[in-house]
ROBA-44442 format. One record per residue: x, y, z of N, C-alpha, C in turn. Coordinates in steps of 0.1 Angstrom, whole numbers, plus 2048, in hexadecimal, padded with zeros to 3 digits. Layout:
BEGIN
SITE  n_u  n_v  n_w  ca_u  ca_v  ca_w  c_u  c_v  c_w
SITE    X    Y    Z     X     Y     Z    X    Y    Z
...
***
This chain:
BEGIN
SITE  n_u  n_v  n_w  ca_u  ca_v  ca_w  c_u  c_v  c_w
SITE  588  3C3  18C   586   3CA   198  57A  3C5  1A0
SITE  57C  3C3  1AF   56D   3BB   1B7  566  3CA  1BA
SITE  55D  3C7  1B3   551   3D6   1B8  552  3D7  1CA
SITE  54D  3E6  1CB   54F   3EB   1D8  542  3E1  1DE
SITE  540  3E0  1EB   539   3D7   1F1  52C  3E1  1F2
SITE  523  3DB  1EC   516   3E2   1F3  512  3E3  207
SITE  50F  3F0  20B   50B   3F2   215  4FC  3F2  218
SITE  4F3  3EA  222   4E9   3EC   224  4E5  3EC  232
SITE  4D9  3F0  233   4D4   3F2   249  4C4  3EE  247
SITE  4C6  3E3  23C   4B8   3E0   23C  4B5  3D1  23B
SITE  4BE  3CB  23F   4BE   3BD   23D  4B5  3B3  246
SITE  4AF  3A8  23E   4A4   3A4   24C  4A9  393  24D
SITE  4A3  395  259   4A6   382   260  4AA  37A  257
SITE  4A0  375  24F   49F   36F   246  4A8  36B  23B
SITE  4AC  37C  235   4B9   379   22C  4C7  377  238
SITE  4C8  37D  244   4D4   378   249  4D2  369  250
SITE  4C9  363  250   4C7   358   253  4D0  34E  246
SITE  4C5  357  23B   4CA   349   22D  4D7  349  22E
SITE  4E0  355  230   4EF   355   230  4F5  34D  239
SITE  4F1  34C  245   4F9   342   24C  4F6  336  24D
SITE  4EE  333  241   4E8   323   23F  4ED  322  230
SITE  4F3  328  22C   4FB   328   21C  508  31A  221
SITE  506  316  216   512   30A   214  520  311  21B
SITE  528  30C  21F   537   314   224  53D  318  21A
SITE  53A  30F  20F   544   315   206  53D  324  1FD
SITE  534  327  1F9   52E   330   1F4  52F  33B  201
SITE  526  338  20C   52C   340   216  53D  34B  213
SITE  545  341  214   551   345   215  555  34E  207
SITE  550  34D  1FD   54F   351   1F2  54D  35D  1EC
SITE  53E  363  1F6   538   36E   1F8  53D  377  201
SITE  543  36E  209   54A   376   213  559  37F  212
SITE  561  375  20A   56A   375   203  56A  383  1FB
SITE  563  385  1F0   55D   390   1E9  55D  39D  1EE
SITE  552  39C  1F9   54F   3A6   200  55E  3B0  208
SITE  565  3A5  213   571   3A7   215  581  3AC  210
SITE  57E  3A5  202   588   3AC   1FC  588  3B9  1F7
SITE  57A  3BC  1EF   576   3CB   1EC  574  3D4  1F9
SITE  575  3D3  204   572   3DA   20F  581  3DA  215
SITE  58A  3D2  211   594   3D1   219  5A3  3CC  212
SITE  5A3  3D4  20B   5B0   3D3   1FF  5BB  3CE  208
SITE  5C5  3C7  205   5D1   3C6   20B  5D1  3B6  217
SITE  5C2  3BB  21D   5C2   3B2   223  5CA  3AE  22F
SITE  5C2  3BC  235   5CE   3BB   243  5C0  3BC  254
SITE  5CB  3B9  25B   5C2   3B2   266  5C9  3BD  273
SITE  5BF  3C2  278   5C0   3CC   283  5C7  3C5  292
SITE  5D2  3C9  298   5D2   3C1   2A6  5CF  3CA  2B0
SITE  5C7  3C5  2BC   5C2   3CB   2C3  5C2  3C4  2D0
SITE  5C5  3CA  2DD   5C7   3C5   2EA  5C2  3CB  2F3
SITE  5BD  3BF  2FC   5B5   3C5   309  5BC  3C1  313
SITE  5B4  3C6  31E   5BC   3C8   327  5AE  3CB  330
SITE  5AC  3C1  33A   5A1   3C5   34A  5A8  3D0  350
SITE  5A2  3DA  353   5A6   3E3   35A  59F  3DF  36A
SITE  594  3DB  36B   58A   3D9   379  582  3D1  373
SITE  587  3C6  37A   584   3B7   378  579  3B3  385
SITE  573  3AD  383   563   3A5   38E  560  3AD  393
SITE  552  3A8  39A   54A   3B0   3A0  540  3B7  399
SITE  53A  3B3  38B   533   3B8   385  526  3B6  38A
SITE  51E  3C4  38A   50F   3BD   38D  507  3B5  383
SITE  50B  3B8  379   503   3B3   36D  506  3A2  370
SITE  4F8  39C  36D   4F8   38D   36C  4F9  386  360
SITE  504  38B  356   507   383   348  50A  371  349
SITE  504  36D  343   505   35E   347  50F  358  342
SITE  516  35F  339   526   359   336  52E  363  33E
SITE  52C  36B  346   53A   374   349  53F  373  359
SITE  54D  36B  358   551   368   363  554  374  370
SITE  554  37E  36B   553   38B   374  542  390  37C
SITE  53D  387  376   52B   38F   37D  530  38A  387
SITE  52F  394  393   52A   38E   3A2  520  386  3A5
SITE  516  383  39D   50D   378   39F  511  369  39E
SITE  51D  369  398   523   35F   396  52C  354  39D
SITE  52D  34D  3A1   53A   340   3AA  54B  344  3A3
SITE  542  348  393   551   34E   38E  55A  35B  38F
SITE  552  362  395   556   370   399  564  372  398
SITE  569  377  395   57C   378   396  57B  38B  39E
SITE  577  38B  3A5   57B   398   3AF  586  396  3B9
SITE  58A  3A4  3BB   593   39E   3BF  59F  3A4  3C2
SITE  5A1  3A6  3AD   5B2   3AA   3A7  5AA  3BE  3AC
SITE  5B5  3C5  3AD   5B6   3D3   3B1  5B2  3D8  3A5
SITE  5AC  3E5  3A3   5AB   3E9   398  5B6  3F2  390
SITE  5BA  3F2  38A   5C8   3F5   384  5C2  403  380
SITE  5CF  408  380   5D6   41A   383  5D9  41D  376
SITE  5D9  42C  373   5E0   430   365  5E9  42E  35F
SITE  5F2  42D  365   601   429   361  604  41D  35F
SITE  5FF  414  368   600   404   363  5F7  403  358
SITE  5EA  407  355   5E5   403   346  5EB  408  33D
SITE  5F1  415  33E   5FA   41B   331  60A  415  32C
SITE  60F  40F  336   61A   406   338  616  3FB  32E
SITE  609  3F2  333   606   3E7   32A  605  3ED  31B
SITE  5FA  3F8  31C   5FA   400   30F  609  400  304
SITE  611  406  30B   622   408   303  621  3F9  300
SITE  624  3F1  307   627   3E0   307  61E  3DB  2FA
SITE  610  3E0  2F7   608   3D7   2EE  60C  3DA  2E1
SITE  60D  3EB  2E0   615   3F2   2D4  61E  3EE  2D3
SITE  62C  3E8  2DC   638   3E6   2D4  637  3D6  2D0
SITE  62E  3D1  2D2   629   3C3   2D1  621  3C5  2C0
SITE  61D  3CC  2BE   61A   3D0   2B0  608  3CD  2B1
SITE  603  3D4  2BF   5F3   3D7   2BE  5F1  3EA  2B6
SITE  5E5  3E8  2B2   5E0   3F4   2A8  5D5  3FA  2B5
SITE  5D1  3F4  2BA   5C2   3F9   2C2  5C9  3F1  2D5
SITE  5C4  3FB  2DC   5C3   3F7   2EB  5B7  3F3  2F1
SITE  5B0  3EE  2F6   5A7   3EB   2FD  5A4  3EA  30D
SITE  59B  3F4  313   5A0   3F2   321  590  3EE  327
SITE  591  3E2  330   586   3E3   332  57D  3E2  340
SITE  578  3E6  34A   570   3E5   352  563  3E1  355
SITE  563  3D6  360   55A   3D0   366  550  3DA  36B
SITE  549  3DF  366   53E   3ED   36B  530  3E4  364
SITE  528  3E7  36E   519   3EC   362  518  3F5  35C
SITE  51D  403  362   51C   40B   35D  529  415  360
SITE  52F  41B  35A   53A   427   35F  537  431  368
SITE  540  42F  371   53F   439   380  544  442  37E
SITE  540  44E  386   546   45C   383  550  460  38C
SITE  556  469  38E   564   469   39D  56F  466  394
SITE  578  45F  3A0   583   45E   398  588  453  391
SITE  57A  44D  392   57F   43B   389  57D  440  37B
SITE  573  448  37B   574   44E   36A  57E  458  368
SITE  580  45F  370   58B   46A   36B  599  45E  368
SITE  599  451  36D   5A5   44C   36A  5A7  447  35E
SITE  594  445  35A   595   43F   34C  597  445  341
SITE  594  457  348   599   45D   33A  5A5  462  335
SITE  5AE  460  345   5BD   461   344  5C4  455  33D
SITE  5BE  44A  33E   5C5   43E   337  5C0  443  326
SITE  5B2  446  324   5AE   445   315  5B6  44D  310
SITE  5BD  45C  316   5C5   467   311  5D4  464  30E
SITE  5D7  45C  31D   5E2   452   319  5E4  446  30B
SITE  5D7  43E  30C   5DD   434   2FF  5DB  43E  2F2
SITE  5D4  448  2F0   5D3   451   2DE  5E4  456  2E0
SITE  5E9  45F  2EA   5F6   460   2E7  5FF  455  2E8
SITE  5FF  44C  2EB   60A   43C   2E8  603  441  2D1
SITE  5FC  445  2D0   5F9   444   2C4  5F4  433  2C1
SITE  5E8  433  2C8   5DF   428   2CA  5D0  429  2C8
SITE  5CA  422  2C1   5BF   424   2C4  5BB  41E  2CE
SITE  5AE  425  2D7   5A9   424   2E6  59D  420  2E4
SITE  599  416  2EE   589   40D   2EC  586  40C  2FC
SITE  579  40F  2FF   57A   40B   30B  56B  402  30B
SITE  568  3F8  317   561   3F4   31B  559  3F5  328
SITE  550  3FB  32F   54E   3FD   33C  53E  3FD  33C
SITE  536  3F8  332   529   3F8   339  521  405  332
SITE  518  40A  33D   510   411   331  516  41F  338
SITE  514  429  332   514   439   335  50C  43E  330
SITE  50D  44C  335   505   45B   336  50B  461  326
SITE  503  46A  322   508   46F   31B  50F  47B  31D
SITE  516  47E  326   521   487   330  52D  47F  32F
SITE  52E  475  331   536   46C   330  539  469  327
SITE  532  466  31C   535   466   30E  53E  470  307
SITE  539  479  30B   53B   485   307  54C  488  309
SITE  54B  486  316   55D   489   31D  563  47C  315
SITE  55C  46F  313   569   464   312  56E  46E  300
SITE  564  46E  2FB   567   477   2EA  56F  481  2E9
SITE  56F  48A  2F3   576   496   2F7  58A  491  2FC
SITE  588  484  303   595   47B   303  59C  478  2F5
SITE  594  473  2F0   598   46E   2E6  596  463  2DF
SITE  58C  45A  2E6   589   44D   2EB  585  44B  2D7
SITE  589  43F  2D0   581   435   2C8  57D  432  2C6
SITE  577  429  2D3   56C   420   2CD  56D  418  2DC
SITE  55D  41B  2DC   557   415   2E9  551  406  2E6
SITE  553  3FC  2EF   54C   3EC   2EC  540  3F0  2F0
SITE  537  3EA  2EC   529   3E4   2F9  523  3D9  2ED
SITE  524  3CF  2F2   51F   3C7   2E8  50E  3C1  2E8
SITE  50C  3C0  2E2   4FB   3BC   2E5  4FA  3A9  2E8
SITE  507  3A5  2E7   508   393   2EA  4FC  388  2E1
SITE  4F1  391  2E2   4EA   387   2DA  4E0  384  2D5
SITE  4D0  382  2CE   4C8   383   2CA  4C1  38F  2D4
SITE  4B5  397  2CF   4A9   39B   2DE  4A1  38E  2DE
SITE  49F  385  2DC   495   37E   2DD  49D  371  2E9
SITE  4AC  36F  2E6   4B6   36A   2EC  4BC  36E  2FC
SITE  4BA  37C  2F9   4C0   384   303  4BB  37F  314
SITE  4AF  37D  315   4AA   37B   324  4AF  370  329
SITE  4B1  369  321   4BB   35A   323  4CB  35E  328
SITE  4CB  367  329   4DD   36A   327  4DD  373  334
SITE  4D6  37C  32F   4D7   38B   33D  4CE  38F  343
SITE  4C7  393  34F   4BC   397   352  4BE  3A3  35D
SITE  4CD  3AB  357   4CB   3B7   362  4CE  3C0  358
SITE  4CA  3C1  34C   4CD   3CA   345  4C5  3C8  33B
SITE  4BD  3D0  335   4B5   3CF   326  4BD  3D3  31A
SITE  4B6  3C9  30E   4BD   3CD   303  4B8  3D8  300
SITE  4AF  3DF  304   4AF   3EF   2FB  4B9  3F6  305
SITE  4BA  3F4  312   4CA   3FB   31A  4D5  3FD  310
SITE  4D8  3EF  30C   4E0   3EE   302  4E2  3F6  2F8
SITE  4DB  3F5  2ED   4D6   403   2E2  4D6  40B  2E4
SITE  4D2  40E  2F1   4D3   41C   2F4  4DF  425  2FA
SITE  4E9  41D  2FD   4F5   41B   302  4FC  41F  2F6
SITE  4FB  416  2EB   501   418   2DD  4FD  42A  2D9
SITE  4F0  429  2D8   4EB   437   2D6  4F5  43F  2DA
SITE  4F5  43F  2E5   500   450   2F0  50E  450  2E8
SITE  512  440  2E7   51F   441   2E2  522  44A  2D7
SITE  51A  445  2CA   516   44A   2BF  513  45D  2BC
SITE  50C  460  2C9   509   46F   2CB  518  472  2CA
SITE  51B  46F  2D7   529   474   2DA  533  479  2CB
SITE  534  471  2C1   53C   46F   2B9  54A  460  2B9
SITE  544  457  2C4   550   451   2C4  54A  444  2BB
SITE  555  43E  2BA   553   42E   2AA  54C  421  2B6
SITE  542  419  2B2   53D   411   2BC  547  3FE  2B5
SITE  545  400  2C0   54A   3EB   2BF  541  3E4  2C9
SITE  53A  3DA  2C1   52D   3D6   2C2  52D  3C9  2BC
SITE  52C  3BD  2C2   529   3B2   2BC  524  3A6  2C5
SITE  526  39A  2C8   51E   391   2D0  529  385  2CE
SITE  51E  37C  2DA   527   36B   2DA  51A  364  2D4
SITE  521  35A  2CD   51B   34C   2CA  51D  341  2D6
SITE  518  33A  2D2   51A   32B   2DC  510  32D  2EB
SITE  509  334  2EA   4FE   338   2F8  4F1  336  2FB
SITE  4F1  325  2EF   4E5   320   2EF  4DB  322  2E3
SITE  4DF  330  2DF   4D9   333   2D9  4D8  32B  2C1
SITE  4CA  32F  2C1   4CB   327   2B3  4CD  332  2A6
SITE  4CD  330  298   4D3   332   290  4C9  340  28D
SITE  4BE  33D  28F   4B7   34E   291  4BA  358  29B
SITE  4BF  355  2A4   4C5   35D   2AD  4D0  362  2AA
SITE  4DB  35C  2A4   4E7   360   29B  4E0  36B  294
SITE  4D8  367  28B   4D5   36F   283  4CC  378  284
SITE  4C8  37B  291   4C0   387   29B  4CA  391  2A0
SITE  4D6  38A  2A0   4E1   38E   2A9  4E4  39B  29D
SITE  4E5  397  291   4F0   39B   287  4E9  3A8  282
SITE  4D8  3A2  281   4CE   3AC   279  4D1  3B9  282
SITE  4CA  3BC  28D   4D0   3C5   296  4DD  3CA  297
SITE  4E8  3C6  294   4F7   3CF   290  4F3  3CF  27F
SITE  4F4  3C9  279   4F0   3CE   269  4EB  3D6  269
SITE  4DD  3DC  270   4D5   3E3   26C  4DA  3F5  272
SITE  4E2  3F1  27D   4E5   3FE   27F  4EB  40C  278
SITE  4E7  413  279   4ED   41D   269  4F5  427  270
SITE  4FD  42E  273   508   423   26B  50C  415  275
SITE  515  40C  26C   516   3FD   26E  521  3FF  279
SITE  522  3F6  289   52F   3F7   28E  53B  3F5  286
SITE  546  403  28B   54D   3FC   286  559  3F3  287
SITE  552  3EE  298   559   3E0   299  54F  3D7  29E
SITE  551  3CD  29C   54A   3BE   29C  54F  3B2  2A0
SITE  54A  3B5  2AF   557   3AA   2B2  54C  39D  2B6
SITE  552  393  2B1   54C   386   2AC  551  37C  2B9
SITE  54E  377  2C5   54F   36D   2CB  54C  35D  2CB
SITE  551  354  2D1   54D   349   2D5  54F  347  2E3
SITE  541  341  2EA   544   340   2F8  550  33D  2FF
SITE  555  33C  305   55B   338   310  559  335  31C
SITE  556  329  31C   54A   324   327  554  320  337
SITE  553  32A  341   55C   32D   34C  557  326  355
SITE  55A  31C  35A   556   314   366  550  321  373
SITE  544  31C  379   53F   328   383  535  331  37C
SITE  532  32F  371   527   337   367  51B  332  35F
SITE  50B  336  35F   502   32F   35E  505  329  34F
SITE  510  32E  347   514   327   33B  520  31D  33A
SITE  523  314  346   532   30E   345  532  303  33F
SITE  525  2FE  33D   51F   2EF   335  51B  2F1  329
SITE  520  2FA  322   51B   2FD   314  528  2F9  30B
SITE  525  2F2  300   52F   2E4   2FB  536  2F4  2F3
SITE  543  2F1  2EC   548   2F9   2E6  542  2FA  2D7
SITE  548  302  2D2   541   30C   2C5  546  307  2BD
SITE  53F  300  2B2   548   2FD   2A3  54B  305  2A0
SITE  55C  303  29C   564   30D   295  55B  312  287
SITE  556  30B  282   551   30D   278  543  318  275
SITE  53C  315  283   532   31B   285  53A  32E  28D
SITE  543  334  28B   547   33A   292  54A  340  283
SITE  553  339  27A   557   33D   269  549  344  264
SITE  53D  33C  265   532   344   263  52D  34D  266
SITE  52F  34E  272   529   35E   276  533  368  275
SITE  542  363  274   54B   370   26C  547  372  260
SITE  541  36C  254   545   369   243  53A  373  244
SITE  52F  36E  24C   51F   376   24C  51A  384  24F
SITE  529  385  25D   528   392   261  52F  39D  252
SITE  538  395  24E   541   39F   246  537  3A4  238
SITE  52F  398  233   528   39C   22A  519  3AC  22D
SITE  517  3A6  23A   509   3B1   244  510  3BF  23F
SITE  51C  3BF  247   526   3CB   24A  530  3C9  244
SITE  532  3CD  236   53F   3CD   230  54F  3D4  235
SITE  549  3E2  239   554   3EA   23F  556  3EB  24F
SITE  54D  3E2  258   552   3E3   262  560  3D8  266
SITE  568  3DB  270   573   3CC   275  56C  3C6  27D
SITE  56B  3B8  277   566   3AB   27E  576  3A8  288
SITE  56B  3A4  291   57D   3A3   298  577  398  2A0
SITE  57C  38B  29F   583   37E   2A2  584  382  2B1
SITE  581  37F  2BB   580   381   2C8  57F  376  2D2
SITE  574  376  2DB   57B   36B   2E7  575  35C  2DF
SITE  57F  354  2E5   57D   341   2DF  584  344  2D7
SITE  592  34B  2D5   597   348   2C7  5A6  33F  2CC
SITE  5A3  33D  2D7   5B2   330   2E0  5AE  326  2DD
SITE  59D  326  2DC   599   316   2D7  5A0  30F  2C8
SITE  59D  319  2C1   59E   318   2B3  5AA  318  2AB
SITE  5A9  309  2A5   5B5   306   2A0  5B9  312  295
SITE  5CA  310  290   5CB   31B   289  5C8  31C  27C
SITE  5C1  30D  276   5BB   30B   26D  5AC  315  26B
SITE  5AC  313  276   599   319   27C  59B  328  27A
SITE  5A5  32E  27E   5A5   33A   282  5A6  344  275
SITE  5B0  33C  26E   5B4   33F   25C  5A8  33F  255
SITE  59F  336  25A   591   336   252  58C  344  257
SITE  58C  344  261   583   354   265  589  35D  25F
SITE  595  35F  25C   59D   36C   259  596  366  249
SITE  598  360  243   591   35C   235  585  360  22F
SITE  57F  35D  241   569   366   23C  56E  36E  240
SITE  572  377  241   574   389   243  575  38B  251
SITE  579  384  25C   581   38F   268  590  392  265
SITE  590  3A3  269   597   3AA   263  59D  3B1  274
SITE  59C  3A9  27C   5A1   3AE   288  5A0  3A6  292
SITE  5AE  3A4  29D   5AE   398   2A4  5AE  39E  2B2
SITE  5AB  39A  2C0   5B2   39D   2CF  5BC  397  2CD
SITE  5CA  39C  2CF   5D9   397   2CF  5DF  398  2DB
SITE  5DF  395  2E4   5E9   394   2F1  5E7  385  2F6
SITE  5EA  385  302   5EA   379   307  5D9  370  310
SITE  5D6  37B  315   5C8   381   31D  5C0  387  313
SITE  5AA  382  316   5A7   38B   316  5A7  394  321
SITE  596  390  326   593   39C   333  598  395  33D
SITE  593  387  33B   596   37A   345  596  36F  342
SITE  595  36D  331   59E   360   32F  5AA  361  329
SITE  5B0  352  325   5BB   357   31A  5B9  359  30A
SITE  5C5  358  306   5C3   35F   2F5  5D1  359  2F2
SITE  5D4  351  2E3   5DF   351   2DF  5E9  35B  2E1
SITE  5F2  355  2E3   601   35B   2E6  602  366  2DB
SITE  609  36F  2DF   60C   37C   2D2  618  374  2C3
SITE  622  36B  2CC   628   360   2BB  61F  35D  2B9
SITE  618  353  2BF   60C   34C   2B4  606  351  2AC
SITE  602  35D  2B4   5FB   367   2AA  602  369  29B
SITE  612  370  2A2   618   372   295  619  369  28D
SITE  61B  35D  293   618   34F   288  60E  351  27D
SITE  602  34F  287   5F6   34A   285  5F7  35C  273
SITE  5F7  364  275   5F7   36B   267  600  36E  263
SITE  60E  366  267   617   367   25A  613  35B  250
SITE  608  34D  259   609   344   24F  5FE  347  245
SITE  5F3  350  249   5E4   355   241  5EE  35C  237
SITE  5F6  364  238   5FC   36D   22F  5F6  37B  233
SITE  5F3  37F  23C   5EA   388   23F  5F5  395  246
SITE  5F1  3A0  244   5F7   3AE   24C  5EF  3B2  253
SITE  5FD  3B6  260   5F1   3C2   26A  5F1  3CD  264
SITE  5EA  3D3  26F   5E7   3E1   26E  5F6  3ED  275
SITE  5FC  3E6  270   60B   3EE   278  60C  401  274
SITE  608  3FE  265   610   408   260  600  416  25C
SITE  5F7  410  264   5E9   418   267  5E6  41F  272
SITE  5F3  423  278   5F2   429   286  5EA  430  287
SITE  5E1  439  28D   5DC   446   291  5E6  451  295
SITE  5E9  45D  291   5F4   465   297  5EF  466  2A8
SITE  5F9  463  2B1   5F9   46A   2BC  5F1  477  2BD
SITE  5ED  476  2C9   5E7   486   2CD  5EE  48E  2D5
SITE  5ED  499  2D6   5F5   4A4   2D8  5EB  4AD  2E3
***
């Protein structure tokens, strides 16, 4: 029997450093371990997003083709109504997604009726018997409060990247905003999804700046969603070479060891990655994929390929882990 994985929130630079400088193959080994004891059966979550209000962000993220500060702005598209995200919603469930994702171009969530729409969609995907995630930037803890009272899952806000990294990337938003963003979620009672991109210049301590900071949190997110750039023509990152597949295996094998029980989830850059590459990630312990065709604003393997891609792992979704509908 593989012992239960040890949990910890005290882990420092140093030892998550030595782990992502471990040989691949021991890497994979440790990882291996960890993942199976945390994750019997060995099944992999699908989950779908969906832009609800796309460009025009104030925020100047230097990978995100939506900042208005950007040549890449994609404003524009209308911001989509109740009924059309719940439409897609039915569509991603009968497509065989576990989790919805909706997400808005905000800095922060507006109050009126752009939020009253978001809490009709979040009320809408729990009864499709869905789990609901949203993304919109930071909030109040009023807002927190109502999205919990919906029904809401699990809120994104990701921290993207080292603090020592971060000024390099964003400069209209502080990483303690950030944390403290996570905080309200947390008050509220809802589950946080929190994780970063690699490939942003950034070096192997910054990875591992990235990681210490979600490790350390008590409790651990429990989603982790693991990026590789996607370098959008129009963005102060468009010349940033692509991400070794390999270097992408490591910060899943690493994350899974940090956080044994949270879902790593395999996220944007995974069109790049051969389906050799991608089998390796599901191997270091991501235990959750974006499955549609779209993320916010780029693409994503086709939903066959997908199915391909883990009938050939040998891998199960999460089909038969529904959440009951709400009533």
């Amino acid at each position: 029997m593989i012992p239960s994985p040890q949990t910890r929130h005290d882990w420092s630079r140093a030892e998550i450093q030595a782990l992502l400088e471990l040989p691949l193959m021991d890497l994979l080994w440790r990882a291996q371990q960890v993942h199976r004891a945390a994750n019997p059966g060995y099944r992999v979550q699908l989950a779908s997003l969906l832009s609800v209000k796309t460009g025009g962000c104030e925020e100047d993220c230097a990978y995100c083709p939506q900042s208005m500060h950007h040549s890449s702005d994609v404003t524009g598209r209308p911001e989509l109504e109740v009924e059309p995200v719940l439409a897609r919603a039915r569509a991603a469930k009968q497509a065989g997604a576990h989790r919805f994702c909706m997400g808005w171009a905000w800095r922060e969530i507006r109050d009126g009726a752009p939020f009253e729409a978001m809490l009709a969609m979040v009320r809408g995907v729990r009864a499709l018997g869905l789990e609901a995630c949203v993304t919109a930037g930071m909030l109040t803890d009023t807002q927190a409060e109502r999205l919990a009272d919906a029904g809401l899952t699990a809120y994104n806000h990701n921290l993207d990247t080292s603090p020592e990294h971060y000024d390099r990337i964003i400069s209209t938003r502080t990483y303690q905003e950030r944390l403290e963003t996570l905080q309200r979620v947390r008050r509220a009672g809802i589950t946080l999804c929190c994780g970063g991109i690699i490939g942003m210049g950034e070096g192997i301590e910054d990875r591992a700046g990235l990681l210490q900071v979600l490790a350390n949190l008590d409790p651990h997110p429990e989603s982790v969603p693991i990026n590789a750039l996607v370098a959008v023509e129009g963005t102060p990152l468009e010349d940033q070479p692509p991400v070794d597949p390999l270097e992408l295996v490591r910060m899943v094998a690493t994350a899974r060891i940090l956080m044994p029980h949270a879902r790593v989830r395999l996220s944007a850059g995974r069109e790049q990655l051969s389906r050799e590459a991608q089998i390796l990630c599901l191997l270091a312990g991501a235990d959750s994929i974006f499955y549609g065709d779209t993320l916010l604003t780029t693409s994503n393997p086709a939903v066959d390929a997908d199915r391909e891609l883990l009938a050939a792992a040998g891998v199960q979704a999460w089909e038969e882990a529904r959440p009951p509908a709400c009533v």
